[in-house]
MITI-158133 format. One record per residue: residue in three letters; x, y, z of N, C-alpha, C, CB in turn. Coordinates in steps of 0.2 Angstrom, whole numbers, plus 5000, padded with zeros to 4 digits. Glycine has a CB too. Layout:
(fiti "Ala"; (X; Y; Z); (X; Y; Z); (X; Y; Z); (X; Y; Z))
...
//
This chain:
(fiti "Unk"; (5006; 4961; 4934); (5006; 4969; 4934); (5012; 4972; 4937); (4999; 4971; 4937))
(fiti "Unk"; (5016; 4977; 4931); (5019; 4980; 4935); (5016; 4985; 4941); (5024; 4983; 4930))
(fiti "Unk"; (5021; 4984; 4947); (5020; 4990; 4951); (5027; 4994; 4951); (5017; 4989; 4959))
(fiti "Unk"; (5027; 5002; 4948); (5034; 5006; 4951); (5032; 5012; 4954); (5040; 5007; 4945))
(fiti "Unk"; (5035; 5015; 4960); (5035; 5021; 4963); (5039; 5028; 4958); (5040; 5018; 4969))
(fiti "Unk"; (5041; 5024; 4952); (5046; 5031; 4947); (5040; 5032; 4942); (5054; 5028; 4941))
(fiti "Unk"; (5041; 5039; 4939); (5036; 5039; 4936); (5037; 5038; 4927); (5031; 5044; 4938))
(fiti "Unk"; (5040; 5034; 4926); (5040; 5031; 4922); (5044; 5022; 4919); (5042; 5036; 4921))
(fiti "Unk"; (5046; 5021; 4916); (5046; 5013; 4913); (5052; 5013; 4908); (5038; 5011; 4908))
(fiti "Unk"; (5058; 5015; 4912); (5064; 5013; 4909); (5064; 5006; 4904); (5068; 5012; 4913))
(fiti "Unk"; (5067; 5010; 4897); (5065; 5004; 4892); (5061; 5004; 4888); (5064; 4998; 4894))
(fiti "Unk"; (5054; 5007; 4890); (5048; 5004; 4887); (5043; 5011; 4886); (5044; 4997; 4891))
(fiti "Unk"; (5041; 5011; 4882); (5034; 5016; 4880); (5029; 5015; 4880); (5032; 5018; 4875))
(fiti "Unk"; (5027; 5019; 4884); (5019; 5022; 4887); (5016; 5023; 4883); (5017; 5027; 4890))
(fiti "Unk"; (5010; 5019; 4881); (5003; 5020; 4876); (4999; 5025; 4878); (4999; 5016; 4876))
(fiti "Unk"; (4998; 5022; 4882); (4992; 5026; 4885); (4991; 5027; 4893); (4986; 5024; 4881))
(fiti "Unk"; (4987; 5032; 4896); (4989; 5034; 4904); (4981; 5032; 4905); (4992; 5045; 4905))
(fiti "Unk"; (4978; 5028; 4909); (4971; 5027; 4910); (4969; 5031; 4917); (4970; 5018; 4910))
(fiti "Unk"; (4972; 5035; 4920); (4970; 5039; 4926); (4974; 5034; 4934); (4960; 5038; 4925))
(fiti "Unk"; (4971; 5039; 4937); (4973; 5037; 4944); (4969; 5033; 4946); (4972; 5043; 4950))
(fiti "Unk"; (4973; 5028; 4951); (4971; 5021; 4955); (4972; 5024; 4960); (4974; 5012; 4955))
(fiti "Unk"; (4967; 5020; 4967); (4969; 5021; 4973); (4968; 5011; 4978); (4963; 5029; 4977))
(fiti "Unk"; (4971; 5012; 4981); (4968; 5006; 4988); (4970; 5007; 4993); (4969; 4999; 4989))
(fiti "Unk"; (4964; 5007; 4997); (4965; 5007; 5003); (4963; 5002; 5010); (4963; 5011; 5003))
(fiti "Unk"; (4969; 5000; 5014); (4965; 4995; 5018); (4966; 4999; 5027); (4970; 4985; 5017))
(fiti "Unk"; (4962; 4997; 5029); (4962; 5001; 5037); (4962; 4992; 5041); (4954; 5008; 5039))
(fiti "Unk"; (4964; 4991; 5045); (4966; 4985; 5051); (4968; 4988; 5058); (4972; 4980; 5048))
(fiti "Unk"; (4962; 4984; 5061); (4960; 4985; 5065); (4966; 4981; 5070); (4953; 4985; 5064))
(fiti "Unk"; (4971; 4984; 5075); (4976; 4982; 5081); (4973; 4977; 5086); (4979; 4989; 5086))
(fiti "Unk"; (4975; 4969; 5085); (4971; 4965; 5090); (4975; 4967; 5098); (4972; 4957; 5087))
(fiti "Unk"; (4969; 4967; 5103); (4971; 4970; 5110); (4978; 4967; 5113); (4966; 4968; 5115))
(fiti "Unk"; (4979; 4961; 5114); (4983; 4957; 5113); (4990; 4959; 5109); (4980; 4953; 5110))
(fiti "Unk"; (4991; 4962; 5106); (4995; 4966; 5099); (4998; 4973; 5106); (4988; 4970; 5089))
(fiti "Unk"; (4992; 4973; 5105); (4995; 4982; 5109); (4997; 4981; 5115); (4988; 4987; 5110))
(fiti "Unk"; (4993; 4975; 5118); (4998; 4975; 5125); (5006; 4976; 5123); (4997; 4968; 5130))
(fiti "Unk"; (5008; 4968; 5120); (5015; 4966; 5120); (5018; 4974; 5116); (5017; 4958; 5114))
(fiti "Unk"; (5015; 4977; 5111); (5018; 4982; 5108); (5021; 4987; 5115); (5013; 4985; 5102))
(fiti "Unk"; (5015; 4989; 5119); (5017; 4994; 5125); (5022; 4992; 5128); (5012; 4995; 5129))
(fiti "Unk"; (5022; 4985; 5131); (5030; 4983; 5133); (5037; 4985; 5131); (5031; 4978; 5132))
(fiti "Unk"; (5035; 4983; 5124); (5042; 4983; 5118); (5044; 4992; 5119); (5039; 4981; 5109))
(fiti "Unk"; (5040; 4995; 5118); (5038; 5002; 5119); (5045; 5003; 5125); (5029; 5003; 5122))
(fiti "Unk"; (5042; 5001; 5132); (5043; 5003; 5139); (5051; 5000; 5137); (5037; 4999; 5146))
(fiti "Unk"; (5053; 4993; 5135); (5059; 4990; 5136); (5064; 4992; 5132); (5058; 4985; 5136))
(fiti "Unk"; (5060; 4993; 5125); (5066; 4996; 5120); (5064; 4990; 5113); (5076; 4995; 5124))
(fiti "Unk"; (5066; 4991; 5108); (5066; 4984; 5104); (5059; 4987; 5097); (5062; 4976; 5112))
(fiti "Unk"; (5058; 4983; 5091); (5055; 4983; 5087); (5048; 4980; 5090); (5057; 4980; 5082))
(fiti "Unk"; (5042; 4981; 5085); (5037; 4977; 5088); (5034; 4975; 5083); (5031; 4980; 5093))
(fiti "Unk"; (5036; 4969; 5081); (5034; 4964; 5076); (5028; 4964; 5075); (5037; 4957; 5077))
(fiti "Unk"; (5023; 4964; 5079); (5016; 4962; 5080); (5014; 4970; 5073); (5011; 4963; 5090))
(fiti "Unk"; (5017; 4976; 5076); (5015; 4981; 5073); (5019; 4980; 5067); (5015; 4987; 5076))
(fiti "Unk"; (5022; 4979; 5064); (5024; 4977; 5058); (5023; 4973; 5055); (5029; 4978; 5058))
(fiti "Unk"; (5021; 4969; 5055); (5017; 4963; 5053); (5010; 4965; 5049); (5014; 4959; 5060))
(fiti "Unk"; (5006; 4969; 5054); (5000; 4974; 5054); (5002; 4979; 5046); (5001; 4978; 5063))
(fiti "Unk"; (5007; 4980; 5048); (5008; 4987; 5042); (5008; 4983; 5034); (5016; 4992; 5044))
(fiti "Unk"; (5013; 4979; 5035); (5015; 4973; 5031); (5009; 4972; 5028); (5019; 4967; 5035))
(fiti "Unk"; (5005; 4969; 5030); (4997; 4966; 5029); (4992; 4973; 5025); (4991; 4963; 5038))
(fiti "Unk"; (4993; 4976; 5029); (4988; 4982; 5027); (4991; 4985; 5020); (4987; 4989; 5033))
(fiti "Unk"; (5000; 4985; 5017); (5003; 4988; 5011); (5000; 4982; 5008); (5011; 4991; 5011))
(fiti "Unk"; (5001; 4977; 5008); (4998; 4971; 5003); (4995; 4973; 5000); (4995; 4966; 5004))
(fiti "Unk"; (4988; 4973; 5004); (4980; 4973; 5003); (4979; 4979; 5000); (4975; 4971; 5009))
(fiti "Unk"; (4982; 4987; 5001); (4981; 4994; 4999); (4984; 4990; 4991); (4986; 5000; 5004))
(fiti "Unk"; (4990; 4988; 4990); (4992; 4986; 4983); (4989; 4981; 4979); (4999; 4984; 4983))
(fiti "Unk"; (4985; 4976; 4981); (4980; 4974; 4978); (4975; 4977; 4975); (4978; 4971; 4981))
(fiti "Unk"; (4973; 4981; 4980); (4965; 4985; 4979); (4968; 4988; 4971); (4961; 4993; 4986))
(fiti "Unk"; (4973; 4992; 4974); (4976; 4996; 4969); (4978; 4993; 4961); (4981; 4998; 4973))
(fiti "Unk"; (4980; 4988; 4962); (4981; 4985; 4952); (4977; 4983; 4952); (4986; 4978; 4949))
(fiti "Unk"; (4970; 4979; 4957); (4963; 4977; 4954); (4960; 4983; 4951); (4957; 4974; 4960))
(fiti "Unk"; (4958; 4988; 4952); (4956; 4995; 4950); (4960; 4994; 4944); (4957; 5001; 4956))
(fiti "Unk"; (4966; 4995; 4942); (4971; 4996; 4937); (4971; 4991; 4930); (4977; 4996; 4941))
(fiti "Unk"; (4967; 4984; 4933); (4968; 4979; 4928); (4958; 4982; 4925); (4970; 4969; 4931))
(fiti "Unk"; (4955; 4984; 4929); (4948; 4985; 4929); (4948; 4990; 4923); (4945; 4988; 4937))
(fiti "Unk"; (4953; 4993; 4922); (4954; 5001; 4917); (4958; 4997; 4910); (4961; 5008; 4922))
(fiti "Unk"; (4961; 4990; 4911); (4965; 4988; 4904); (4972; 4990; 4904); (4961; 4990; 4897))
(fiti "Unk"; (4976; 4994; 4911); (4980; 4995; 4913); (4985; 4988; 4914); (4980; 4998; 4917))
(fiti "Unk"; (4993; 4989; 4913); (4997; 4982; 4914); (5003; 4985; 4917); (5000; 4978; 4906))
(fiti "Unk"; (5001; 4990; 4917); (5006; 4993; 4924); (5003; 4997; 4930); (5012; 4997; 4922))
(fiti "Unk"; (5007; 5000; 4935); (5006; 5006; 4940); (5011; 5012; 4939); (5007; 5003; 4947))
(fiti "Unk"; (5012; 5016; 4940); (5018; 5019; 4940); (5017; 5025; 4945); (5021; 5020; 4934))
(fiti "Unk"; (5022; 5031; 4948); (5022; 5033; 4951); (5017; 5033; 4960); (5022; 5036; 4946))
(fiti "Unk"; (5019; 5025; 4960); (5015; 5023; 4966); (5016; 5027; 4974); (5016; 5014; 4967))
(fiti "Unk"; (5012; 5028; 4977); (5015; 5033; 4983); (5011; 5027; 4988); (5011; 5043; 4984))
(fiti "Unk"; (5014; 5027; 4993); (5011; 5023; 5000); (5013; 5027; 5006); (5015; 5015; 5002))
(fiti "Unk"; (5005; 5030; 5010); (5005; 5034; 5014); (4999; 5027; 5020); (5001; 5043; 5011))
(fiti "Unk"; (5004; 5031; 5027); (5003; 5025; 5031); (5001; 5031; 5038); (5012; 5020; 5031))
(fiti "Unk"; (4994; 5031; 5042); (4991; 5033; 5047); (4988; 5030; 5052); (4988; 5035; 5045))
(fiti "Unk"; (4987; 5031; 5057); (4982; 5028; 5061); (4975; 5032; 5061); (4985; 5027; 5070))
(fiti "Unk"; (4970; 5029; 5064); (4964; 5029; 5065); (4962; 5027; 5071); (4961; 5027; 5062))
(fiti "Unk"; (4955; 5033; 5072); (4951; 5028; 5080); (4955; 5031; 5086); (4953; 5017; 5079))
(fiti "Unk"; (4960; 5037; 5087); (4962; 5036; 5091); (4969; 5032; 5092); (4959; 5034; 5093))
(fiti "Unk"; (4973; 5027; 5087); (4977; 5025; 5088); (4976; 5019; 5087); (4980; 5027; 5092))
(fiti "Unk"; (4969; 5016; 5086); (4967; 5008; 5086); (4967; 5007; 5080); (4961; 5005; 5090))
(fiti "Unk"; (4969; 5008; 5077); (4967; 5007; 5070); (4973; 5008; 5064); (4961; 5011; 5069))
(fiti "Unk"; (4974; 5002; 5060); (4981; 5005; 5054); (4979; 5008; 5047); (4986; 4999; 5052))
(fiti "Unk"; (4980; 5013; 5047); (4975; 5014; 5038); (4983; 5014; 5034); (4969; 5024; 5037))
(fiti "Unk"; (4981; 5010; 5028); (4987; 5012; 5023); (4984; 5013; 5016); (4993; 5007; 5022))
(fiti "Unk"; (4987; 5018; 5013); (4983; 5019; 5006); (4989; 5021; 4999); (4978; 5027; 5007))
(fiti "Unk"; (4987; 5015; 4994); (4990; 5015; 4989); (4987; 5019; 4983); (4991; 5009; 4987))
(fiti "Unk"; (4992; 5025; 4980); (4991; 5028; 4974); (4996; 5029; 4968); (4987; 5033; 4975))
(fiti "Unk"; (4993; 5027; 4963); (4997; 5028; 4956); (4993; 5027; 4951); (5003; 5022; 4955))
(fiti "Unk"; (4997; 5027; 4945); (4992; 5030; 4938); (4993; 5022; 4933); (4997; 5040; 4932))
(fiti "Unk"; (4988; 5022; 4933); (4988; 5017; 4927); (4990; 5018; 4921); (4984; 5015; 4925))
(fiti "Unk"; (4992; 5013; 4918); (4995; 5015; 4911); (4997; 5008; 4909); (5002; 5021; 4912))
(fiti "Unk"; (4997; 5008; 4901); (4998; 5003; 4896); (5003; 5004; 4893); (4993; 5003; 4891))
(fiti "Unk"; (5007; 5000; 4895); (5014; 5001; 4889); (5016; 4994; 4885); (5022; 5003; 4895))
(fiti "Unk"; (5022; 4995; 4882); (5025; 4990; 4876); (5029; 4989; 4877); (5026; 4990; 4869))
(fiti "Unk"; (5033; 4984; 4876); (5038; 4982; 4876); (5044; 4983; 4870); (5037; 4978; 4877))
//
């Protein structure tokens, strides 16, 4: 399945527009994670643990998201947006994929 952020398909023509997909995944910050991160924090530096975390959650948001999209007889995504929040107070990573399905030719 294609996935593109443009909203459109250089080269090729759009049949037809099957509606808006979404996914979304939320992961929960193991305790362990957050300590080291608070360090990194205090010392200076990237915290791999939390990016890791984000990395996992845009995946799974993009999965949900073309499952929904193959579920419609779509073969692509396009105009995909990725919005990235916490929850819970901060314990929690939510990320959420949306874009339009659509059928195109080659």
């Amino acid at each position: 399945m294609l996935v593109l952020t443009t909203p459109n398909i250089e080269g090729k023509t759009i049949d037809s527009y099957q509606g808006i997909v979404t996914g979304e995944a939320i992961l929960g910050a193991n305790f362990f994670k957050d300590i080291f991160a608070s360090l990194r924090d205090i010392v200076g530096g990237r915290s791999a643990a939390y990016e890791s975390e984000l990395r996992r959650a845009k995946d799974l948001a993009i999965e949900e998201m073309v499952e929904q999209a193959r579920g419609m007889g779509a073969n692509a995504v396009i105009g995909v947006d990725l919005d990235y929040d916490t929850v819970g107070e901060g314990s929690m990573l939510m990320v959420s994929a949306s874009g339009t399905a659509v059928t195109y030719r080659d």
